[in-house]
VODOVEX-634424 format. One record per residue (C-alpha): residue in three letters; x, y, z. Coordinates in steps of 0.02 Angstrom, whole numbers, padded with zeros to 5 digits, always signed. Each point is the difference from the previous one (the first is absolute). Example, Ala and Ser with C-alpha at 12.3 -4.5 7.8 and 13.67 -1.06 7.14 Angstrom:
// residues 2
Ala+00615-00225+00390Ser+00069+00172-00033
This chain:
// residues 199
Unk-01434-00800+01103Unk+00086+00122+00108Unk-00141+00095+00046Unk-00072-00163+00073Unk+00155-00072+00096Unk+00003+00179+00078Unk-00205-00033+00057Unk+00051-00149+00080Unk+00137+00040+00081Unk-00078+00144+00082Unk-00159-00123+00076Unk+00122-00105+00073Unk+00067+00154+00078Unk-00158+00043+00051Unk-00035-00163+00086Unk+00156+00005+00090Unk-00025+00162+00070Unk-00178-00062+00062Unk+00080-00136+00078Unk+00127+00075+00089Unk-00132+00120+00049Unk-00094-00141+00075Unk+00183-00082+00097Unk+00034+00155+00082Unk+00166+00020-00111Unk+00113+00134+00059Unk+00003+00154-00090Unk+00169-00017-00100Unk-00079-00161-00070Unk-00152+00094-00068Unk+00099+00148-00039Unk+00135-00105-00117Unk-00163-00114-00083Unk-00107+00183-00032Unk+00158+00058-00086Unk+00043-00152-00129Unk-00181+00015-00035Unk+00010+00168-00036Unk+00168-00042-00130Unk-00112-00129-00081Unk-00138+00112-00010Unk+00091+00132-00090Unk+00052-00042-00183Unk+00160+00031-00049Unk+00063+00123-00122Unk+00029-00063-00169Unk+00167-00008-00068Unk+00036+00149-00115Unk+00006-00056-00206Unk+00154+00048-00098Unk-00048+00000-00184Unk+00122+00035-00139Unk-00060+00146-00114Unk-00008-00088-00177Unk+00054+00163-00066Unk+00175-00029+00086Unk-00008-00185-00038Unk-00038-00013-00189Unk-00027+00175-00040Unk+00127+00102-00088Unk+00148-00113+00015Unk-00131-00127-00078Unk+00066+00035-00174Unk+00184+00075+00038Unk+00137-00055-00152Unk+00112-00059+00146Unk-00054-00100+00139Unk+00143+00034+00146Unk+00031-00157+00107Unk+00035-00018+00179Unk+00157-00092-00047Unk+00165+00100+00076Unk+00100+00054-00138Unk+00139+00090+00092Unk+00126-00138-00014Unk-00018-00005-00193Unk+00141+00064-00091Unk-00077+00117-00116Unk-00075+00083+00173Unk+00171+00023+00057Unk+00075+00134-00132Unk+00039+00160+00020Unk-00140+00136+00038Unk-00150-00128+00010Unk-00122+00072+00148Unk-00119-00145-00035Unk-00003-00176-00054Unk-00153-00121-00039Unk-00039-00156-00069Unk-00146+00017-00119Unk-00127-00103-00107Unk-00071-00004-00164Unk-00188-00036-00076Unk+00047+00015-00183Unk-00193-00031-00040Unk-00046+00141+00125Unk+00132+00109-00091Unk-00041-00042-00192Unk-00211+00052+00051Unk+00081+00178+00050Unk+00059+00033-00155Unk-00052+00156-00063Unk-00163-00010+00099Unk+00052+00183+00091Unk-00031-00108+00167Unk+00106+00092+00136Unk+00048-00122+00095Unk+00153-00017+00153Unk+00190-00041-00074Unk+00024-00095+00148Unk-00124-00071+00138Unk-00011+00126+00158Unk+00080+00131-00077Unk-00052+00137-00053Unk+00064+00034-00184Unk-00142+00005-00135Unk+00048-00079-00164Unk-00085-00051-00158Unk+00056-00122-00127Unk-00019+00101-00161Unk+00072-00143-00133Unk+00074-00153-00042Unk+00148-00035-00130Unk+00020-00179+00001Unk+00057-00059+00157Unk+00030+00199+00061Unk-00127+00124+00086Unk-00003+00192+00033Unk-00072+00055+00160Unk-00028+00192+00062Unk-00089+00092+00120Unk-00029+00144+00097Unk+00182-00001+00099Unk+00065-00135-00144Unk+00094+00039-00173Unk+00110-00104-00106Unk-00045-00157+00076Unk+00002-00182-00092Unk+00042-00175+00040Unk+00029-00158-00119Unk-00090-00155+00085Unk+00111-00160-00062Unk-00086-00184+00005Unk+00097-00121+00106Unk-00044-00159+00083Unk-00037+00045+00180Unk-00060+00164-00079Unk-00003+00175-00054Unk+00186+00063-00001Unk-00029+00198+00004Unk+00123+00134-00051Unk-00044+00181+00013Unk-00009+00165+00115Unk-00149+00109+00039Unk+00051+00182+00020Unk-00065+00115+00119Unk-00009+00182+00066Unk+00115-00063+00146Unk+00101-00138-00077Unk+00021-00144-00102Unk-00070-00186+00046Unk+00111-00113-00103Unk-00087-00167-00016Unk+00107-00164-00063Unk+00008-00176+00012Unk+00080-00112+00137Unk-00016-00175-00086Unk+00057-00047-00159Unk-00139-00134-00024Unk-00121+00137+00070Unk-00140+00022+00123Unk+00141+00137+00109Unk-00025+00166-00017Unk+00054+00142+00110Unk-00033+00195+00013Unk+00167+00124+00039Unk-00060+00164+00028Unk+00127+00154-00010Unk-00046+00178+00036Unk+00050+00134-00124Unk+00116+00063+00110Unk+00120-00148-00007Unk-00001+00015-00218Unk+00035+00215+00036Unk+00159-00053+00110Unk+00083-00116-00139Unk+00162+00054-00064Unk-00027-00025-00165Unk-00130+00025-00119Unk-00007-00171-00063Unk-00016-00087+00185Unk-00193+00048+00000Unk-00038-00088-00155Unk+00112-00156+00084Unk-00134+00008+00153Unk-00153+00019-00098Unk-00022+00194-00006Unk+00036+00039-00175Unk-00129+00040-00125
């Protein structure tokens, strides 16, 4: 359709140049007329395309245990305590996590980052996860009316993610992550275990 509206417009150019040809038009006249044919006659560029890799879009993140949400988190309470370094809200497929179990999928802790778990069993309403950087990590996933209410920490190489509940009826969950340096600085043994270090 294009192509066609761009063949017309350049006869009527055409014509008008013959005519002005044949009026004796002055030669800014013919000059201005060549030139807009000359725009029509040359197509324009076609607008780049930006497509979304589906790798980044659905691909590793596609099965994380925790999806993070956009949601701003910083004026929760729990993201206000001492040593936290960062603070996010987070969701929970409990069918996604129950087909994990002890498949030996590797799969992310968290959606876009990088920390490799797997979910190696189930004890009731509990699960173990580990991984490459991760050790001595479980949560307990309670049943609740606007949803999962999750209680648990994943530990890694650098620190500790503490995960808990922010709703008593459910469906609130946040992620407090502390770095291994805050736990080394406590002043008493016992202090790490209170912040989710202990094991």
């Amino acid at each position: 359709m294009a192509d066609t509206s761009r063949k017309i417009l350049i006869a009527l150019c055409l014509v008008t140049l013959s005519l002005q040809g044949n009026k004796g038009s002055d030669y800014g006249d013919k000059k201005s007329t060549s030139e807009a044919c000359n725009q029509q006659a040359t197509p324009a560029e076609p607008a780049q395309s930006v497509e979304l890799d589906r790798s980044e879009a659905e691909g590793a993140d596609a099965k994380a245990v925790f999806r993070v949400l956009a949601k701003d988190a910083s004026s929760d309470a729990r993201c206000q305590q001492r040593g936290i370094e960062k603070c996010f809200f987070v969701n929970l497929d409990t069918a996604n996590l129950d087909s994990l179990v002890g498949t030996g999928e590797t799969v992310r802790a968290f959606s876009g980052l990088d920390i490799e778990v797997k979910v190696v069993s189930k004890s009731g309403n509990s699960y173990r996860l580990e991984g490459p950087d991760v050790f001595d990590s479980s949560m307990t996933v309670g049943s609740r009316v606007n949803g999962p209410s999750i209680y648990g920490s994943i530990r890694t190489n650098d620190g500790v993610y503490n995960i808990e509940s922010c709703d008593k009826d459910g469906g609130c969950n946040v992620a407090m992550y502390r770095p291994h340096s805050f736990f080394a600085e406590m002043e008493h043994k016992d202090d790490a275990v209170i912040f989710g270090e202990g094991r």
